[in-house]
PDB file as gemmi writes it, atoms N, CA and C in Angstrom:
CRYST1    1.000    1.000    1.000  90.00  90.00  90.00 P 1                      
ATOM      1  N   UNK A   1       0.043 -27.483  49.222  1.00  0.00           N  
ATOM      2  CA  UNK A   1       1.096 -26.506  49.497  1.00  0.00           C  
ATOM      3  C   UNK A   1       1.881 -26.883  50.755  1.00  0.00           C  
ATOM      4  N   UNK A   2       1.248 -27.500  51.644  1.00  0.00           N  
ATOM      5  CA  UNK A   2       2.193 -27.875  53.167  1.00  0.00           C  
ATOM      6  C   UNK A   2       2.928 -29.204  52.566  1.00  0.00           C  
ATOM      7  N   UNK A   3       2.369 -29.671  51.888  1.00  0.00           N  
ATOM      8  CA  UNK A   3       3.715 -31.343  51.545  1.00  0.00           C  
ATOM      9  C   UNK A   3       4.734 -30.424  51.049  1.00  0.00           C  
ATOM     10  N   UNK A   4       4.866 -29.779  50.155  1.00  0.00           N  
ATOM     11  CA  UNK A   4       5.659 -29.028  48.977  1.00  0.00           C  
ATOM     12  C   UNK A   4       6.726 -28.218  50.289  1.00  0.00           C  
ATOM     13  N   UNK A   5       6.254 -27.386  51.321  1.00  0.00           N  
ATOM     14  CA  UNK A   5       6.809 -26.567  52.204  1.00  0.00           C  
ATOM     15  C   UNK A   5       7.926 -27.615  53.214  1.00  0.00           C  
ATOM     16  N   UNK A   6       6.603 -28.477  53.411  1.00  0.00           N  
ATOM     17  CA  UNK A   6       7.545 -29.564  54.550  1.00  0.00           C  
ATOM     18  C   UNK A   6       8.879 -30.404  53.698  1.00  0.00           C  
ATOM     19  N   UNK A   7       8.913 -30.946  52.397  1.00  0.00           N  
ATOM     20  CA  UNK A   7       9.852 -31.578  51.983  1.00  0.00           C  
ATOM     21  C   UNK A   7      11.013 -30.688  51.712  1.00  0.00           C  
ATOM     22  N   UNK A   8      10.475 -29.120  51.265  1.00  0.00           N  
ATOM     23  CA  UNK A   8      11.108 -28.384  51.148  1.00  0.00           C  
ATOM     24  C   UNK A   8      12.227 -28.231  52.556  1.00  0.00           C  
ATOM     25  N   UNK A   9      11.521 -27.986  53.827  1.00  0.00           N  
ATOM     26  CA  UNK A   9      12.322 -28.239  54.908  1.00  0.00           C  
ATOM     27  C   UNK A   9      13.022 -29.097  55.043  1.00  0.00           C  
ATOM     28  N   UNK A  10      12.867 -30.380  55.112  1.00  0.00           N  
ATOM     29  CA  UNK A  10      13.684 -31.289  55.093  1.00  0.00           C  
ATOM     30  C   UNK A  10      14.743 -31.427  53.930  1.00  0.00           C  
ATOM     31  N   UNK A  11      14.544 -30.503  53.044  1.00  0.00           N  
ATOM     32  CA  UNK A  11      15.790 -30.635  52.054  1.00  0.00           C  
ATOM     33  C   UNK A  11      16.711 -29.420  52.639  1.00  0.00           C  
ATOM     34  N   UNK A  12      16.485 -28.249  52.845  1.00  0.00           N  
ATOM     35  CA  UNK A  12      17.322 -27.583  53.245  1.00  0.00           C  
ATOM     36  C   UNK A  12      18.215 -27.502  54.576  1.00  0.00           C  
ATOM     37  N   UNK A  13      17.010 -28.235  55.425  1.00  0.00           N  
ATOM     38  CA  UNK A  13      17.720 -27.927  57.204  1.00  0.00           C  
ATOM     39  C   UNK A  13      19.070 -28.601  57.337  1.00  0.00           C  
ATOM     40  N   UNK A  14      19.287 -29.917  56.902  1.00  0.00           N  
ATOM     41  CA  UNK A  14      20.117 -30.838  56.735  1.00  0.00           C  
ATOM     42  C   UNK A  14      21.485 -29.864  56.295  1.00  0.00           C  
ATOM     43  N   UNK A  15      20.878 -29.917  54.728  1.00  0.00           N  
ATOM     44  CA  UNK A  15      21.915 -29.238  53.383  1.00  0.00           C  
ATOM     45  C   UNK A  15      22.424 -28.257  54.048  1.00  0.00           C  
ATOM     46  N   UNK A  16      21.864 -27.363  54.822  1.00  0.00           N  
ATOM     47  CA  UNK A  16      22.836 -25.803  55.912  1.00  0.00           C  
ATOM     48  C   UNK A  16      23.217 -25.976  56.753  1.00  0.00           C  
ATOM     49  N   UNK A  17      22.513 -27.289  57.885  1.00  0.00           N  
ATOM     50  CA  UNK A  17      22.605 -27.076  58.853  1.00  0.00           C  
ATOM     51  C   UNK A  17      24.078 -28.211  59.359  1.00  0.00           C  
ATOM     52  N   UNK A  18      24.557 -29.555  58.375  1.00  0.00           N  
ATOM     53  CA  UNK A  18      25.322 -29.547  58.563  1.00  0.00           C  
ATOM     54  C   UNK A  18      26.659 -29.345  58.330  1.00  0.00           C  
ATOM     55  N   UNK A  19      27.320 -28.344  57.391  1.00  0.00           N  
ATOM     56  CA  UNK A  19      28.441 -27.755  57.138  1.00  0.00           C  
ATOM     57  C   UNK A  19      29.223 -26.604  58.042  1.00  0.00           C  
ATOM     58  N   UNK A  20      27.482 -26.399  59.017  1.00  0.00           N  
ATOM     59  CA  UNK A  20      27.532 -25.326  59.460  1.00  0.00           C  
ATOM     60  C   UNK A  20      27.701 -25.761  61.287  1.00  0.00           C  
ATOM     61  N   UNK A  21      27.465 -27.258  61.396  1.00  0.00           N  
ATOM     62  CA  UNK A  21      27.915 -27.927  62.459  1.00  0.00           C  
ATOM     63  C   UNK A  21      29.453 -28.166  62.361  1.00  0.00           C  
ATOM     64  N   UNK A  22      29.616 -28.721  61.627  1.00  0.00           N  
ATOM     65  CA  UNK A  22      31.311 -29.004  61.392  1.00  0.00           C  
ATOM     66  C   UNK A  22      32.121 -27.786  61.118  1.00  0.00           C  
ATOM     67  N   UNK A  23      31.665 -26.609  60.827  1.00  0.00           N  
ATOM     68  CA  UNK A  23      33.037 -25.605  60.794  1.00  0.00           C  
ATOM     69  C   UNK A  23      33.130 -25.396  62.631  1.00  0.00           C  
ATOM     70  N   UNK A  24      31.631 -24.908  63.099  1.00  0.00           N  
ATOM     71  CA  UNK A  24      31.793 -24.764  64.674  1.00  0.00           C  
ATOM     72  C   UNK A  24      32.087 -25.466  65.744  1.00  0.00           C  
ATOM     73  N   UNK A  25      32.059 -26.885  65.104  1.00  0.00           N  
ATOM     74  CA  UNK A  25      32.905 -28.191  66.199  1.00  0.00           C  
ATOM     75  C   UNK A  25      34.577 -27.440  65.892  1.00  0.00           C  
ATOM     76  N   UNK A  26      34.727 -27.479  64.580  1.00  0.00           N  
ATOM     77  CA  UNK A  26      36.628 -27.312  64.389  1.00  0.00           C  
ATOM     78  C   UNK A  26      36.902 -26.307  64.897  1.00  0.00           C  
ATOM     79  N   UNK A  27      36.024 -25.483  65.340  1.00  0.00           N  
ATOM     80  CA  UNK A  27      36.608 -23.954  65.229  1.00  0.00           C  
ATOM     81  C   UNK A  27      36.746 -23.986  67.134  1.00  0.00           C  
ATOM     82  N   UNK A  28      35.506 -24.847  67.748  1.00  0.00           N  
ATOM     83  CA  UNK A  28      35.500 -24.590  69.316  1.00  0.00           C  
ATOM     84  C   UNK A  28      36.600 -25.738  69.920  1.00  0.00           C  
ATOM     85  N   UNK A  29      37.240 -26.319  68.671  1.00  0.00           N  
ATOM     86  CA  UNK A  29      38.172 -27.663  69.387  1.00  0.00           C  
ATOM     87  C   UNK A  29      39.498 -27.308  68.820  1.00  0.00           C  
ATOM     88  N   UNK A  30      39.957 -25.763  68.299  1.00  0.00           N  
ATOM     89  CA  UNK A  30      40.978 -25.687  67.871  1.00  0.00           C  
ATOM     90  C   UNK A  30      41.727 -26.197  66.130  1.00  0.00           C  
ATOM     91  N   UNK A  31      40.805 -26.869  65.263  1.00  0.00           N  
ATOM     92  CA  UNK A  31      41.309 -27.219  64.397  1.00  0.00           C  
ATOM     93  C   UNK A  31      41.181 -25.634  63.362  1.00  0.00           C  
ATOM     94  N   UNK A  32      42.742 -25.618  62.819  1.00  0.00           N  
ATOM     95  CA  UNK A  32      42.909 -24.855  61.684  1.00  0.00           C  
ATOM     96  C   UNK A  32      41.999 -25.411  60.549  1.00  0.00           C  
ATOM     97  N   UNK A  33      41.091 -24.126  60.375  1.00  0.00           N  
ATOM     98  CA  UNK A  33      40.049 -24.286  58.788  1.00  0.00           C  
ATOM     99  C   UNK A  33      40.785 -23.611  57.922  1.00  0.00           C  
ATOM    100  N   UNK A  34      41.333 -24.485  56.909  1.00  0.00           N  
ATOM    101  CA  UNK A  34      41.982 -24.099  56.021  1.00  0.00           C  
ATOM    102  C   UNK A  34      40.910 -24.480  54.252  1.00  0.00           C  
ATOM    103  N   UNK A  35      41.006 -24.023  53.735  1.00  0.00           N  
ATOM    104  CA  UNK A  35      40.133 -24.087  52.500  1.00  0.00           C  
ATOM    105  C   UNK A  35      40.053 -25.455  51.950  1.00  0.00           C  
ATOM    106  N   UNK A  36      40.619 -26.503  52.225  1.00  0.00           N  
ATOM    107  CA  UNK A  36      40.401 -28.023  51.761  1.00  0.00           C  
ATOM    108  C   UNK A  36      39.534 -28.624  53.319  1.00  0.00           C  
ATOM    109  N   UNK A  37      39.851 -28.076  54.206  1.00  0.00           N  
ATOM    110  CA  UNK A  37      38.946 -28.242  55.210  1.00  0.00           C  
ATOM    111  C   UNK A  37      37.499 -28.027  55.081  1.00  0.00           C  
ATOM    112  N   UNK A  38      37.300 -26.624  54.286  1.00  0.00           N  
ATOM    113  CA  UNK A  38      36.381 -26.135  54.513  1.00  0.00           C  
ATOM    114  C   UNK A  38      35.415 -27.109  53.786  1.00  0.00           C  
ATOM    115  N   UNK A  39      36.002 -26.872  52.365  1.00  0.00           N  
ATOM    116  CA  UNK A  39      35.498 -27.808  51.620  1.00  0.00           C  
ATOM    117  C   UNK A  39      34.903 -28.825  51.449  1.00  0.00           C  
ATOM    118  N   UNK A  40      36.120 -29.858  52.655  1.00  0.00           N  
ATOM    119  CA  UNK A  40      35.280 -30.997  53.057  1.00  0.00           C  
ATOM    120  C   UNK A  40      34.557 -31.098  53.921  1.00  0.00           C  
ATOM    121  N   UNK A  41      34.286 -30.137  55.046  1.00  0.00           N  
ATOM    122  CA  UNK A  41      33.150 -29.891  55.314  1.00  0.00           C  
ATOM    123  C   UNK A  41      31.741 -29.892  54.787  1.00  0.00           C  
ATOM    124  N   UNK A  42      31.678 -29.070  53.862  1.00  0.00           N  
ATOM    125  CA  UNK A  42      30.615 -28.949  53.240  1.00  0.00           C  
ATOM    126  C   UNK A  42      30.157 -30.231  52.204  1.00  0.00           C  
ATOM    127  N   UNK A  43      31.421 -30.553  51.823  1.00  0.00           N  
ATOM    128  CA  UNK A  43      30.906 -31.797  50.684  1.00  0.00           C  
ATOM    129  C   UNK A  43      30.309 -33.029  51.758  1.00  0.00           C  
ATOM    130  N   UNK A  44      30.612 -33.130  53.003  1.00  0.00           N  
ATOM    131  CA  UNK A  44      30.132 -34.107  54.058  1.00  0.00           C  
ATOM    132  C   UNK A  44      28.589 -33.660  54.265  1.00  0.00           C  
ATOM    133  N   UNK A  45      28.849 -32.826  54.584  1.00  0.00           N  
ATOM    134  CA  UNK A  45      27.120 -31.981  55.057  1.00  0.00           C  
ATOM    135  C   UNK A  45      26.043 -31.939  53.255  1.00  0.00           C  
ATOM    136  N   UNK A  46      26.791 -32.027  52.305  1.00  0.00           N  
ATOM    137  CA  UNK A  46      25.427 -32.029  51.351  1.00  0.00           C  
ATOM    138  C   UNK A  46      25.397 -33.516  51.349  1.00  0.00           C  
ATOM    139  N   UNK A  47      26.607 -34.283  51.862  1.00  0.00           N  
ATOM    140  CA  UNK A  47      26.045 -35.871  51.467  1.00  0.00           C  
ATOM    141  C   UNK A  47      25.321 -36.411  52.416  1.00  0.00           C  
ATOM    142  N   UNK A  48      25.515 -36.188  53.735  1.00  0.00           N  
ATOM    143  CA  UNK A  48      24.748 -36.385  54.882  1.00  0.00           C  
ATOM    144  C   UNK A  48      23.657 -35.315  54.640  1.00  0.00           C  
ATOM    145  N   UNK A  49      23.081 -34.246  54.273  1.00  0.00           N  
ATOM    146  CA  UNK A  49      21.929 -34.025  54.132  1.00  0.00           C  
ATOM    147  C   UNK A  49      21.128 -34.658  52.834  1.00  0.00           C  
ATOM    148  N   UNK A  50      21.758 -35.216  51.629  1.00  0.00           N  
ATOM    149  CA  UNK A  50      21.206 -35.935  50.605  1.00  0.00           C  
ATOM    150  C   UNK A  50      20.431 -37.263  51.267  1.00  0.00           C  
ATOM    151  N   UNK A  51      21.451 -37.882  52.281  1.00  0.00           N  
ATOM    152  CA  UNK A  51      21.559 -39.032  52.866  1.00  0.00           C  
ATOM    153  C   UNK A  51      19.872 -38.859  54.154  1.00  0.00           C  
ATOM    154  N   UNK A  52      19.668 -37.854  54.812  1.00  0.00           N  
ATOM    155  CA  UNK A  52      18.837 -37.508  55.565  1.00  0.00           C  
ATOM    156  C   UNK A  52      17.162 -37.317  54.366  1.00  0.00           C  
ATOM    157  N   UNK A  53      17.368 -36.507  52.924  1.00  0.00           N  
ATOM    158  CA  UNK A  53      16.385 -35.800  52.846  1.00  0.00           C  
ATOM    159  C   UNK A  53      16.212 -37.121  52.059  1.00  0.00           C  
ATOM    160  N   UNK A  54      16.941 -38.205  51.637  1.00  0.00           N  
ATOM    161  CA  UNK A  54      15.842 -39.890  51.049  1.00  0.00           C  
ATOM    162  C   UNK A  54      14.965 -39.920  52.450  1.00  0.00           C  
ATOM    163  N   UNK A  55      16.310 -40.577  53.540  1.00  0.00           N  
ATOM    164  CA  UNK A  55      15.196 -41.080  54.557  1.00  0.00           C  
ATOM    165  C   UNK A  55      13.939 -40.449  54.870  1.00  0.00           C  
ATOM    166  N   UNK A  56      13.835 -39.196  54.736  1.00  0.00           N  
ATOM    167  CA  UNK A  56      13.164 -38.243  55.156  1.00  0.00           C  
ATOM    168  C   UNK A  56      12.107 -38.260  54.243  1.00  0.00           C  
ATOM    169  N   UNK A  57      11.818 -38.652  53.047  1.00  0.00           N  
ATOM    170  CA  UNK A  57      11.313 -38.177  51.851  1.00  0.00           C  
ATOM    171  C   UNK A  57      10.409 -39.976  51.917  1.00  0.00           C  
ATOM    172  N   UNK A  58      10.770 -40.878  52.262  1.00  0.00           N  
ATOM    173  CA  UNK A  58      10.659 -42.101  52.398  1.00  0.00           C  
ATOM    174  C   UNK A  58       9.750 -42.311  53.408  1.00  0.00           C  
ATOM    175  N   UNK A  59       9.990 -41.382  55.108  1.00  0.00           N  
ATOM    176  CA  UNK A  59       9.174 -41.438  55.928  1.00  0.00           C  
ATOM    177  C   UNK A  59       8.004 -40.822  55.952  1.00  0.00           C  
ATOM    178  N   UNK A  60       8.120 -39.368  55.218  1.00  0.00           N  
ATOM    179  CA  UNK A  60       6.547 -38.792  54.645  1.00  0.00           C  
ATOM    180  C   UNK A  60       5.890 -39.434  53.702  1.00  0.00           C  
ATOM    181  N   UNK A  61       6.797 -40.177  52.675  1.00  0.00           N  
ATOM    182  CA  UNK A  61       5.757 -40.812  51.522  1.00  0.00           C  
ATOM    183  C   UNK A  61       4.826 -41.932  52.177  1.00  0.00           C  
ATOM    184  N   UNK A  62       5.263 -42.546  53.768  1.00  0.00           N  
ATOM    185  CA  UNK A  62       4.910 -43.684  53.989  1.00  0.00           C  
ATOM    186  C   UNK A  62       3.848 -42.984  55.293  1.00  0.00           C  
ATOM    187  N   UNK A  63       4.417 -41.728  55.692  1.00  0.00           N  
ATOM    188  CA  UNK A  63       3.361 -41.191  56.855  1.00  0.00           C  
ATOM    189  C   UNK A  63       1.886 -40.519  55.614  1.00  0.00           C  
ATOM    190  N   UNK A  64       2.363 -39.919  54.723  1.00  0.00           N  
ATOM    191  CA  UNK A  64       0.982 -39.603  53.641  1.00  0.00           C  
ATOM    192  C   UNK A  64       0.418 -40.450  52.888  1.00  0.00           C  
ATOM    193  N   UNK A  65       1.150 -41.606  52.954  1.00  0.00           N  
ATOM    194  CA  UNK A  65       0.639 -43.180  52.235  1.00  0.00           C  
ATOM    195  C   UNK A  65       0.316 -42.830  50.498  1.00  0.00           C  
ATOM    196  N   UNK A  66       1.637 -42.362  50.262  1.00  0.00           N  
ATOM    197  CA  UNK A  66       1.720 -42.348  48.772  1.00  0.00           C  
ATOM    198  C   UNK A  66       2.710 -43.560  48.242  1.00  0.00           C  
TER     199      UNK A  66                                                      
END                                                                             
């Protein structure tokens, strides 16, 4: 149940956490978020969290030696 919880973390923290970095960089540096903005925001943050939860998924298989 803790492998299942932990990969689980590493799939989500990424997937929320960065769409949710990039609206609050644009928003504290003045850039207008306009809905193709937003967008690409988010489509960056699920690919950079896709991109995080291999590596991530790669470093537990090799720290649990599966």
């Amino acid at each position: 149940m803790n492998r299942f919880l932990t990969v689980l973390l590493f799939i989500l923290i990424p997937t929320i956490a960065m769409p949710l970095l990039y609206m609050i960089w644009s928003m504290l540096f003045g850039d207008v978020l306009s809905v193709t903005s937003i967008l690409v925001y988010v489509l960056t943050g699920a690919i950079f969290g896709l991109i995080f939860v291999g590596l991530r998924l790669l470093i537990v298989g090799k720290l649990w030696g599966e």
